[in-house]
Backbone as JSON Lines, residues from 0, in Angstrom:
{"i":0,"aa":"X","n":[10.39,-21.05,25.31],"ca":[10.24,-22.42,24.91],"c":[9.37,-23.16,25.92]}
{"i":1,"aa":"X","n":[8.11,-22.94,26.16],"ca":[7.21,-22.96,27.25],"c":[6.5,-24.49,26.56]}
{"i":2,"aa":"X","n":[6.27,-25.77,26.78],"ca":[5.28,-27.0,26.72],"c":[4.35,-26.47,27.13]}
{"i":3,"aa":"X","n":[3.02,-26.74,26.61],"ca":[1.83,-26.56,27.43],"c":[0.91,-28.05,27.52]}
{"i":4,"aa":"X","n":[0.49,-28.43,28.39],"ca":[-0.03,-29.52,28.34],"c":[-0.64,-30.3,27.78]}
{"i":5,"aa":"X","n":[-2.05,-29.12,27.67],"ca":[-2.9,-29.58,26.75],"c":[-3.24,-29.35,25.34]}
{"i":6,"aa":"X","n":[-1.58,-29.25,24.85],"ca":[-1.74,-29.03,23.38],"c":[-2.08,-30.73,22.51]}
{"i":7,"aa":"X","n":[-2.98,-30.97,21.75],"ca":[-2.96,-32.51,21.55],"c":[-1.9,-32.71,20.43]}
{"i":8,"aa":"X","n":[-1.95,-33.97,19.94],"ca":[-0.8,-34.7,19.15],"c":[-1.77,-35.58,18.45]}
{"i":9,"aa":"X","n":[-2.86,-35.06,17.14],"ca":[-3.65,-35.64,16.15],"c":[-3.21,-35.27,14.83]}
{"i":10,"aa":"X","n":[-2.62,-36.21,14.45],"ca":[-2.01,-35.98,12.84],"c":[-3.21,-36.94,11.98]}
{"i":11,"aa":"X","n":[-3.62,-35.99,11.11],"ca":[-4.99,-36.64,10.46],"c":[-4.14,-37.72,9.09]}
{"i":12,"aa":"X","n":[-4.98,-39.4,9.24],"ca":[-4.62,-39.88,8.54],"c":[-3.69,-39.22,7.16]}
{"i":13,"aa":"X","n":[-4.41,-38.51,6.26],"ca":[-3.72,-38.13,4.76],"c":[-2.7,-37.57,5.02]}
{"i":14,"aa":"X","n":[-2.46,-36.7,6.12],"ca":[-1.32,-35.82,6.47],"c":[-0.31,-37.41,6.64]}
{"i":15,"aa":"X","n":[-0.48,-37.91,7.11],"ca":[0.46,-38.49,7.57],"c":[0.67,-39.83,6.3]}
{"i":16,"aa":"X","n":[-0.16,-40.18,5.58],"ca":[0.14,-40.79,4.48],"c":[1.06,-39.73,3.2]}
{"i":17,"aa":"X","n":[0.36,-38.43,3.27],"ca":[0.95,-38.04,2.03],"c":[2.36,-37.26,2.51]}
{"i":18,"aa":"X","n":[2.73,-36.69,3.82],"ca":[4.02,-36.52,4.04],"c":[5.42,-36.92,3.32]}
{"i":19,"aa":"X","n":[5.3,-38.32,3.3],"ca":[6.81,-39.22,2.67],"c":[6.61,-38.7,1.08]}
{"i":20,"aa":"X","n":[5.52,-38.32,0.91],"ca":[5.69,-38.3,-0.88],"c":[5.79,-36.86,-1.19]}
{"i":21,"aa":"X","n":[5.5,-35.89,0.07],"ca":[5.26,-34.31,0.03],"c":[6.97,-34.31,0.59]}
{"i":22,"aa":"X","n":[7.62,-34.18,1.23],"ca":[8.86,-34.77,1.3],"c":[9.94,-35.18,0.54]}
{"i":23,"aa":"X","n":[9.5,-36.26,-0.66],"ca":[10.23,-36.26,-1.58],"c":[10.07,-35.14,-3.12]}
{"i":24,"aa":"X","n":[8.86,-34.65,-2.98],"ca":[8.79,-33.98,-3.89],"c":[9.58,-32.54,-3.83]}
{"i":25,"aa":"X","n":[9.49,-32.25,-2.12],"ca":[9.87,-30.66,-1.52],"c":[11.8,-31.17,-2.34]}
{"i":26,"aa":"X","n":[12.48,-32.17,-1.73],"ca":[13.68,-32.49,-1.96],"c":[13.94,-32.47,-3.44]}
{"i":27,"aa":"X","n":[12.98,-32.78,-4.36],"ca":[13.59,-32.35,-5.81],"c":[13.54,-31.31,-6.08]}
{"i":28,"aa":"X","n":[13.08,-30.37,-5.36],"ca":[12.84,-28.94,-5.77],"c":[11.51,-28.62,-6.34]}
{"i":29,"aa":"X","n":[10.59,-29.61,-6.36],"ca":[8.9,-29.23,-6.82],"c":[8.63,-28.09,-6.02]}
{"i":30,"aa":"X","n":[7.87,-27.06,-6.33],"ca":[7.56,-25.89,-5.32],"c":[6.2,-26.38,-5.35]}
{"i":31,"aa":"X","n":[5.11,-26.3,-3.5],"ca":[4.63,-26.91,-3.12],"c":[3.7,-25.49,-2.22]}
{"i":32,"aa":"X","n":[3.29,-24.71,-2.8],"ca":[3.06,-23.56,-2.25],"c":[4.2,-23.26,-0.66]}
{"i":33,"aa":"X","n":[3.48,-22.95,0.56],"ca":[4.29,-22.29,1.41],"c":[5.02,-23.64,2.1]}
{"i":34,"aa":"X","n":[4.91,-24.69,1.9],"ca":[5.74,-26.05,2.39],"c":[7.24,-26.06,1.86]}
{"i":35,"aa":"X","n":[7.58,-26.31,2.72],"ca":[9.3,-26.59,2.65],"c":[9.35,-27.44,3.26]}
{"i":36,"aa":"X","n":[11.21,-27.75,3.35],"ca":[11.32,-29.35,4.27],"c":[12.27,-28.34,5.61]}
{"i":37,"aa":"X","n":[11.87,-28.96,6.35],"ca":[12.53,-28.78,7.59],"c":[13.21,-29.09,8.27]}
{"i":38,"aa":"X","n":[14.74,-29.46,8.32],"ca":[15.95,-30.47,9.05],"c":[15.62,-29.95,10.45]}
{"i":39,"aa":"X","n":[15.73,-30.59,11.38],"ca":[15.92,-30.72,12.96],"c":[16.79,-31.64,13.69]}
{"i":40,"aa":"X","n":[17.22,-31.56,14.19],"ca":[18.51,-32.34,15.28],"c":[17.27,-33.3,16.11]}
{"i":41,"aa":"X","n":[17.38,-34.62,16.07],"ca":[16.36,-35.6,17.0],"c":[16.91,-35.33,18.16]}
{"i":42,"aa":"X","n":[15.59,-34.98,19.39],"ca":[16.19,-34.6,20.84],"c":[16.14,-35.87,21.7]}
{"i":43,"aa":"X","n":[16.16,-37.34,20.97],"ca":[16.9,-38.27,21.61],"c":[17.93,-38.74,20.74]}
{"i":44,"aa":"X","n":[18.2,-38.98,19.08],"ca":[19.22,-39.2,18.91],"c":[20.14,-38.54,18.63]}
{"i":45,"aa":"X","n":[19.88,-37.46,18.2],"ca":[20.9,-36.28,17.87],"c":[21.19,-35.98,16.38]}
{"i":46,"aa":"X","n":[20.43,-37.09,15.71],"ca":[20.58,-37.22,14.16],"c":[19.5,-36.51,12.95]}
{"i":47,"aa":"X","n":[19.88,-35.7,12.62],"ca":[19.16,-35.04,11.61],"c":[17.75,-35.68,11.38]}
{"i":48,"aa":"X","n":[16.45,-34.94,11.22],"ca":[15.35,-35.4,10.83],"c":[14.58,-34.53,9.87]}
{"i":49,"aa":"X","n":[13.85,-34.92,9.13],"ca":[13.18,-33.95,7.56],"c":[12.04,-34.05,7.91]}
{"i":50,"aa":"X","n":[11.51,-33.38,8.2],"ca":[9.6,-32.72,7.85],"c":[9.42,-32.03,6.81]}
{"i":51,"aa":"X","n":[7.88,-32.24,6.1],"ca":[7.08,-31.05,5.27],"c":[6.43,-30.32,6.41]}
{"i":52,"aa":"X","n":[6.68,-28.89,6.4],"ca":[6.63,-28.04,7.07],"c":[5.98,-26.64,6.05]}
{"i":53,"aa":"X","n":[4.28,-25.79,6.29],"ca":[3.85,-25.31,5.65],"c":[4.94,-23.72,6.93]}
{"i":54,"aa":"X","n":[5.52,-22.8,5.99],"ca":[6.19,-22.04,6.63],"c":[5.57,-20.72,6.36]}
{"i":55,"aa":"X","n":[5.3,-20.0,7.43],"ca":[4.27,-18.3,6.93],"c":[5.36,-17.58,6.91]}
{"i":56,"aa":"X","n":[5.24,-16.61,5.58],"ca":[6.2,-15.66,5.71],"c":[5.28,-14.16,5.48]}
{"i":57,"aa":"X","n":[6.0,-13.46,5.84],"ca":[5.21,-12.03,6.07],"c":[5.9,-10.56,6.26]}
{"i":58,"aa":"X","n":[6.13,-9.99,5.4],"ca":[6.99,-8.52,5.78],"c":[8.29,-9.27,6.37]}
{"i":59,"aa":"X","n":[8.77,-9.6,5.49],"ca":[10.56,-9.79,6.15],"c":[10.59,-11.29,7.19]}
{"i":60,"aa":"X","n":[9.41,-11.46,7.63],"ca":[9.17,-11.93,9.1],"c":[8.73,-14.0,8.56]}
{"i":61,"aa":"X","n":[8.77,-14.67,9.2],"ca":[8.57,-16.43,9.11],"c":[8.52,-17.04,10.22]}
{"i":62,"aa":"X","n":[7.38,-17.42,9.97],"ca":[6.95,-18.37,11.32],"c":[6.62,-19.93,10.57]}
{"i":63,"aa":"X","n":[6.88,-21.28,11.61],"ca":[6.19,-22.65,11.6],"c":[5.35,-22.77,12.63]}
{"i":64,"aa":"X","n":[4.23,-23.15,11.82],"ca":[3.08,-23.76,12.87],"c":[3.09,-24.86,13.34]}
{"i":65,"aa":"X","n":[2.52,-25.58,14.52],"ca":[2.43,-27.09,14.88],"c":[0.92,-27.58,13.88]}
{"i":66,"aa":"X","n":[0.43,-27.46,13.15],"ca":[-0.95,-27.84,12.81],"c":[-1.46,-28.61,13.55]}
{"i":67,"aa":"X","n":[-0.97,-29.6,13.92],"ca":[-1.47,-31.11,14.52],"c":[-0.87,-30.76,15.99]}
{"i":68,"aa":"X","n":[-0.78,-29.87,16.53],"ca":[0.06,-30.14,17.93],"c":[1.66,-30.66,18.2]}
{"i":69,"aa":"X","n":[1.82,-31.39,19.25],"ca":[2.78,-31.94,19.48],"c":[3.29,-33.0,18.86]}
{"i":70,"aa":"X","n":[3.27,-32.51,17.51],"ca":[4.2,-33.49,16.77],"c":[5.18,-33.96,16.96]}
{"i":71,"aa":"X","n":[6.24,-34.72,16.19],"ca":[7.92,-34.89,16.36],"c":[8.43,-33.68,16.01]}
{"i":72,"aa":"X","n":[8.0,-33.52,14.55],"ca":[9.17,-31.91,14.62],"c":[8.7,-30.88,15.46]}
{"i":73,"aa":"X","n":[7.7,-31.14,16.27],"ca":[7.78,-29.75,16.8],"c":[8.42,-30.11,18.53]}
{"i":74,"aa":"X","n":[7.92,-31.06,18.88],"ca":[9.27,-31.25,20.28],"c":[11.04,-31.44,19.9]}
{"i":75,"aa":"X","n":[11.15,-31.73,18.93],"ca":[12.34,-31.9,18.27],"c":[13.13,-30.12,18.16]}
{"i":76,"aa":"X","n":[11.99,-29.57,17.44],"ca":[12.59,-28.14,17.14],"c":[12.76,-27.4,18.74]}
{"i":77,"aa":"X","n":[11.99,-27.59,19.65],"ca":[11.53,-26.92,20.91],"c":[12.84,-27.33,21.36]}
{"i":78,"aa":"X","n":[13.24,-28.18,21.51],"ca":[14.74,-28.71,22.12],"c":[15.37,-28.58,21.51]}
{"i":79,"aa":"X","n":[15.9,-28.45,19.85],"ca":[16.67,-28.15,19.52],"c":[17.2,-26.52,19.83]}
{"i":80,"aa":"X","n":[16.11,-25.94,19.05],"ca":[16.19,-24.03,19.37],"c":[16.9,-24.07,17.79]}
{"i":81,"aa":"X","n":[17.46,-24.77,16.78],"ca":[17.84,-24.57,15.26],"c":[17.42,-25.29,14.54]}
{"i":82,"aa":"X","n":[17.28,-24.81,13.28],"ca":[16.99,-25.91,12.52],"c":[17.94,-25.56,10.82]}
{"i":83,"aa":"X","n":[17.22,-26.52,10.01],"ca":[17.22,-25.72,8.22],"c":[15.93,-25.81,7.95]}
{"i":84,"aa":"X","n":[15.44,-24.81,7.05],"ca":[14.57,-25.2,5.76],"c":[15.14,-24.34,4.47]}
{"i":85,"aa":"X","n":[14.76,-25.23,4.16],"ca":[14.82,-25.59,2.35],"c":[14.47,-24.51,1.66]}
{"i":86,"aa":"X","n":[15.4,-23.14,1.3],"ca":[14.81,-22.01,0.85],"c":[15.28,-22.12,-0.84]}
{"i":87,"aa":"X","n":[15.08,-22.06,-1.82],"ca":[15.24,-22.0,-3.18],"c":[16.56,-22.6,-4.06]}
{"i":88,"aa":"X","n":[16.2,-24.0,-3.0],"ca":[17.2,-25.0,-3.24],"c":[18.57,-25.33,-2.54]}
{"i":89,"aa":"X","n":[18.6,-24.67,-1.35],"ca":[19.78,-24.67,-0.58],"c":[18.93,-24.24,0.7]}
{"i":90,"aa":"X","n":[19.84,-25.06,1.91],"ca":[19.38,-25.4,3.11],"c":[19.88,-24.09,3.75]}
{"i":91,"aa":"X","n":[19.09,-23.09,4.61],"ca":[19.23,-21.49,5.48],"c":[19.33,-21.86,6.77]}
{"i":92,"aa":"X","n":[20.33,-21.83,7.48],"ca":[20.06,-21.75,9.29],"c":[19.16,-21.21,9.58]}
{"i":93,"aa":"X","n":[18.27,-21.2,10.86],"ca":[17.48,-20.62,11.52],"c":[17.47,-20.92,12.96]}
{"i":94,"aa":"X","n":[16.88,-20.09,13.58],"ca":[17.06,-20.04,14.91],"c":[15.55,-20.42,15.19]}
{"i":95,"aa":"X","n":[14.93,-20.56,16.28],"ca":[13.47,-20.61,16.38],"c":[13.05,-20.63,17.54]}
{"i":96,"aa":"X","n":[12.22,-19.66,17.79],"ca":[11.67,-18.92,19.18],"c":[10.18,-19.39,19.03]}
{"i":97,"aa":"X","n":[9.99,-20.26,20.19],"ca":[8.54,-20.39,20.36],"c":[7.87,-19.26,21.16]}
{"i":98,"aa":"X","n":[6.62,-19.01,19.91],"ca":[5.79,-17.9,21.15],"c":[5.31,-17.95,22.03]}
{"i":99,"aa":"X","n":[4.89,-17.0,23.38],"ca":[4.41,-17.69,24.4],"c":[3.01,-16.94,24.07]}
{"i":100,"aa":"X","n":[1.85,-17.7,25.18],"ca":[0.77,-17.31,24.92],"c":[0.28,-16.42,23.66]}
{"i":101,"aa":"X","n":[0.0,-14.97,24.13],"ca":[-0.59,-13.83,24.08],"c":[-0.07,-13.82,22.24]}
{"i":102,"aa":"X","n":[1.47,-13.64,22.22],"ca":[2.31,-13.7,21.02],"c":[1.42,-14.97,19.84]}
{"i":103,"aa":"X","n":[1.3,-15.79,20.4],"ca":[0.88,-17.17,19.4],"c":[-0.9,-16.65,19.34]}
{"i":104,"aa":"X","n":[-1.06,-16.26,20.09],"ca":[-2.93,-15.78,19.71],"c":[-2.69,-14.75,18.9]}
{"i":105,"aa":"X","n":[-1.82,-13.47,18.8],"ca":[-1.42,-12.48,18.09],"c":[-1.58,-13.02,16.8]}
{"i":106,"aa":"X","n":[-0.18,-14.04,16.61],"ca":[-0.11,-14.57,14.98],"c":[-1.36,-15.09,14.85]}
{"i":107,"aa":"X","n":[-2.11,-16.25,15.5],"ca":[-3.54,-16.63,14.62],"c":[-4.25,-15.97,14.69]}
{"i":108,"aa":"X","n":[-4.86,-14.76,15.32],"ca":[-5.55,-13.65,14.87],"c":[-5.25,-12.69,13.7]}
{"i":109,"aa":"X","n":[-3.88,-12.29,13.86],"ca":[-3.57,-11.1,12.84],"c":[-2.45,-11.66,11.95]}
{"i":110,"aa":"X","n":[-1.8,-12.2,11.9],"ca":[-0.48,-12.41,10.87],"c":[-1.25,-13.71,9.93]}
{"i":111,"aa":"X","n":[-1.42,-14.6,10.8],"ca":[-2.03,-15.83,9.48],"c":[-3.53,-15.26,8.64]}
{"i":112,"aa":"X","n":[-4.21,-14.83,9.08],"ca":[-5.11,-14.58,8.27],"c":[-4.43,-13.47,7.25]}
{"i":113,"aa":"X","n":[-3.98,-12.61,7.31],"ca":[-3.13,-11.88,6.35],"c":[-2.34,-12.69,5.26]}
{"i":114,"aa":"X","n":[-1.73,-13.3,6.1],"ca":[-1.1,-14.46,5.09],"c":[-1.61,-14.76,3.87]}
{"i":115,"aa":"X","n":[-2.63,-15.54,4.56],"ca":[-3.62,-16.06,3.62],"c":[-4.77,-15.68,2.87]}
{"i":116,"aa":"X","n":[-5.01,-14.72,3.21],"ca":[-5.55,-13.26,2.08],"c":[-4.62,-12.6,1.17]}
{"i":117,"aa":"X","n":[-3.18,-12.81,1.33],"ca":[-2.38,-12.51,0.24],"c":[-1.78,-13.31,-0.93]}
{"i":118,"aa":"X","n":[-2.1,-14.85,-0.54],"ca":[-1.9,-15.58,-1.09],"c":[-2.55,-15.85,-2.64]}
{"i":119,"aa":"X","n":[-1.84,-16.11,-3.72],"ca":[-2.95,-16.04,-5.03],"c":[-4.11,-17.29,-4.67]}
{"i":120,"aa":"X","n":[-5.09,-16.96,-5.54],"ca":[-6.31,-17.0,-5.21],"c":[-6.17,-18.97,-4.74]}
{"i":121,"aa":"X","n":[-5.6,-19.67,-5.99],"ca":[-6.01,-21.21,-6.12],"c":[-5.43,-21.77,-4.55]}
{"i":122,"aa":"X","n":[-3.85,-21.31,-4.55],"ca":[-3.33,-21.49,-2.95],"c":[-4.38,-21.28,-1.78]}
{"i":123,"aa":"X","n":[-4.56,-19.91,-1.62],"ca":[-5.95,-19.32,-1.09],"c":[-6.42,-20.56,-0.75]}
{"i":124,"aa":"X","n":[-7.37,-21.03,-1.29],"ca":[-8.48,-21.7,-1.29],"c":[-8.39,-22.98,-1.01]}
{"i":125,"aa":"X","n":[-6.75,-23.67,-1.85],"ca":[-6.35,-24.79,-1.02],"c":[-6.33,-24.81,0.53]}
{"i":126,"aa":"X","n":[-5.34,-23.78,1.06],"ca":[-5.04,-23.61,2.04],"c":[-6.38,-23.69,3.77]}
{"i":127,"aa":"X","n":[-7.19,-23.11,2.56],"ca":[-8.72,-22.62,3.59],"c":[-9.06,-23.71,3.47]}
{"i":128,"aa":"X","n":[-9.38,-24.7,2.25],"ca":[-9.88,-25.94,2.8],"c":[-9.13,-27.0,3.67]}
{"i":129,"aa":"X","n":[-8.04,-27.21,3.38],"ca":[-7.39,-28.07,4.44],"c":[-7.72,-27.64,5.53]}
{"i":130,"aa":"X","n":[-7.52,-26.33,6.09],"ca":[-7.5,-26.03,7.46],"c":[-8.85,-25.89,7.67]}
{"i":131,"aa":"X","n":[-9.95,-25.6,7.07],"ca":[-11.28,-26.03,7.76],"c":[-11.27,-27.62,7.92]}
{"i":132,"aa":"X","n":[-10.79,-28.43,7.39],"ca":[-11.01,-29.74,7.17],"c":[-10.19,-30.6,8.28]}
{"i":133,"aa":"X","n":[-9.18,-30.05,8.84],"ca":[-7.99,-30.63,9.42],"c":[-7.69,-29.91,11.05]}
{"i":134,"aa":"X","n":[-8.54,-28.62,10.66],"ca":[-7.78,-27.7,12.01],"c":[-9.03,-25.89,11.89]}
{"i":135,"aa":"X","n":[-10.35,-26.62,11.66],"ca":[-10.83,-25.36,11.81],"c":[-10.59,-24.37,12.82]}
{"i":136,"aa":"X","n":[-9.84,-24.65,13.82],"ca":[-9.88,-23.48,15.22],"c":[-8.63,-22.36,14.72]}
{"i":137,"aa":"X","n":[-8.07,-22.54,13.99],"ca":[-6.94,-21.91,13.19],"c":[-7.65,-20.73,12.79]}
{"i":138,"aa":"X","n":[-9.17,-21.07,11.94],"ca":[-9.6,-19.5,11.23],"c":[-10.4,-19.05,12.11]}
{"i":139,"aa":"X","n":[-11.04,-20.07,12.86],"ca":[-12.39,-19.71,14.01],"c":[-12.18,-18.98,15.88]}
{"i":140,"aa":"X","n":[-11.26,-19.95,16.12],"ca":[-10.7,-19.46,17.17],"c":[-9.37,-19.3,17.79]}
{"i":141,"aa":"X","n":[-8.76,-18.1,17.28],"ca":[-7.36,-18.01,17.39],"c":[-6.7,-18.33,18.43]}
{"i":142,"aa":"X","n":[-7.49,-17.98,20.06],"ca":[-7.22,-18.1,20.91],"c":[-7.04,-19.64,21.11]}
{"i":143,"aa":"X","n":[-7.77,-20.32,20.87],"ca":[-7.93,-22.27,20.96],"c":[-6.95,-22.55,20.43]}
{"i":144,"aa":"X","n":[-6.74,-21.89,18.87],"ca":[-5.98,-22.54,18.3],"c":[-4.68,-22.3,19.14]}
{"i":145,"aa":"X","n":[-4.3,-21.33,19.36],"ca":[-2.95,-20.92,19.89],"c":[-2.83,-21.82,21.16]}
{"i":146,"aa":"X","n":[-3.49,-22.35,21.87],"ca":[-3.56,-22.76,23.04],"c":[-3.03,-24.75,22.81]}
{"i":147,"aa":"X","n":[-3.58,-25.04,21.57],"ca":[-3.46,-26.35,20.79],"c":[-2.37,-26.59,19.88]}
{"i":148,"aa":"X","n":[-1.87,-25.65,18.93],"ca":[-0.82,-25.45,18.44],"c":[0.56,-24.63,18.42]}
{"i":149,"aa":"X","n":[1.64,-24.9,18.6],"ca":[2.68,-24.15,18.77],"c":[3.04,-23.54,17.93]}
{"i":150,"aa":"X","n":[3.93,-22.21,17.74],"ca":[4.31,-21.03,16.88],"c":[5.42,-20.95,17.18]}
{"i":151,"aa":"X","n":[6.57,-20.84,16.28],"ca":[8.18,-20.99,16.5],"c":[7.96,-19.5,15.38]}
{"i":152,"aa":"X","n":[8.67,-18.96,15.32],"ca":[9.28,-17.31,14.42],"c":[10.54,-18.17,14.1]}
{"i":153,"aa":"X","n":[11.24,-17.76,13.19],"ca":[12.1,-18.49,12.43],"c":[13.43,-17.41,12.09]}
{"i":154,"aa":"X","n":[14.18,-17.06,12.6],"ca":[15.47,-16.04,11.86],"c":[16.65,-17.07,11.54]}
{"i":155,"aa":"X","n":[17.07,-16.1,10.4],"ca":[17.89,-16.69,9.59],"c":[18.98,-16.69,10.74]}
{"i":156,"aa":"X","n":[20.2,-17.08,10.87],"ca":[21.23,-17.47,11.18],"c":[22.34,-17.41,10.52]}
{"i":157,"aa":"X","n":[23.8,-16.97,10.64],"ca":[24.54,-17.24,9.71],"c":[24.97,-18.74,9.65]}
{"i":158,"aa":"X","n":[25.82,-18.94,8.64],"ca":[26.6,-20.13,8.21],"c":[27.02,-20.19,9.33]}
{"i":159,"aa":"X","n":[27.6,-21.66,9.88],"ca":[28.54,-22.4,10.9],"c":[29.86,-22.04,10.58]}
């Protein structure tokens, strides 16, 4: 659970306008390609908090990205170490291990681009444009990106 300094904290206008409505839609159960909602414990108040959260899954395996850096949910999750997301209408424990270095260049080199070459085509293509549009260092430079954005792996947990 390593901070790195110079990860930034730029949430691009639309992201942050269309959230509250990507949010309420994840909560009725609209399926929203790989976005889910994400409960986290606030690491100053202690009170539950909801993100849209785009979640990679892969061979058994699920990771959350920071897209934007040091967001809220992602210092929130870093201190928490648990969370929920929203798996096919009912909320899954998870545990969540941030990667360090080497591990987080791993996933944006080899696991996300896989991802997203498996994805059907229209997702595909959504997906590639946002992130050229929002976060090109994601497809261009894995290493940057990893260095700018954080990588949590996600295991299920049992019930409380």
């Amino acid at each position: 659970m390593t901070a790195m300094p110079e990860r930034m904290t730029h949430v691009p206008m639309v992201v942050r306008v269309f959230d509250p409505l990507a949010r309420r839609l994840l909560n009725l159960g609209l399926p929203m390609g790989p976005n889910t909602i994400l409960t986290v414990r606030g690491r100053k108040t202690g009170l539950p908090r909801q993100f849209a959260v785009a979640v990679t899954e892969l061979d058994g395996r699920r990771w959350v990205v920071g897209t934007f850096g040091e967001a809220n949910w992602v210092r929130n999750l870093r201190s928490a170490g648990t969370a929920t997301i929203r798996r096919a209408g009912r909320d899954v424990p998870v545990a969540a291990r941030e990667l360090p270095g080497p591990e987080a260049v791993a996933f944006m080199r080899d696991v996300l681009p896989e991802y997203i070459r498996r994805l059907p085509a229209p997702v595909r293509l959504f997906i590639g444009l946002f992130l050229r549009l929002t976060a090109h260092e994601v497809l261009d430079d894995p290493a940057a990106a990893a260095r700018t954005r954080p990588v949590f792996e996600l295991q299920d947990q049992p019930e409380p």
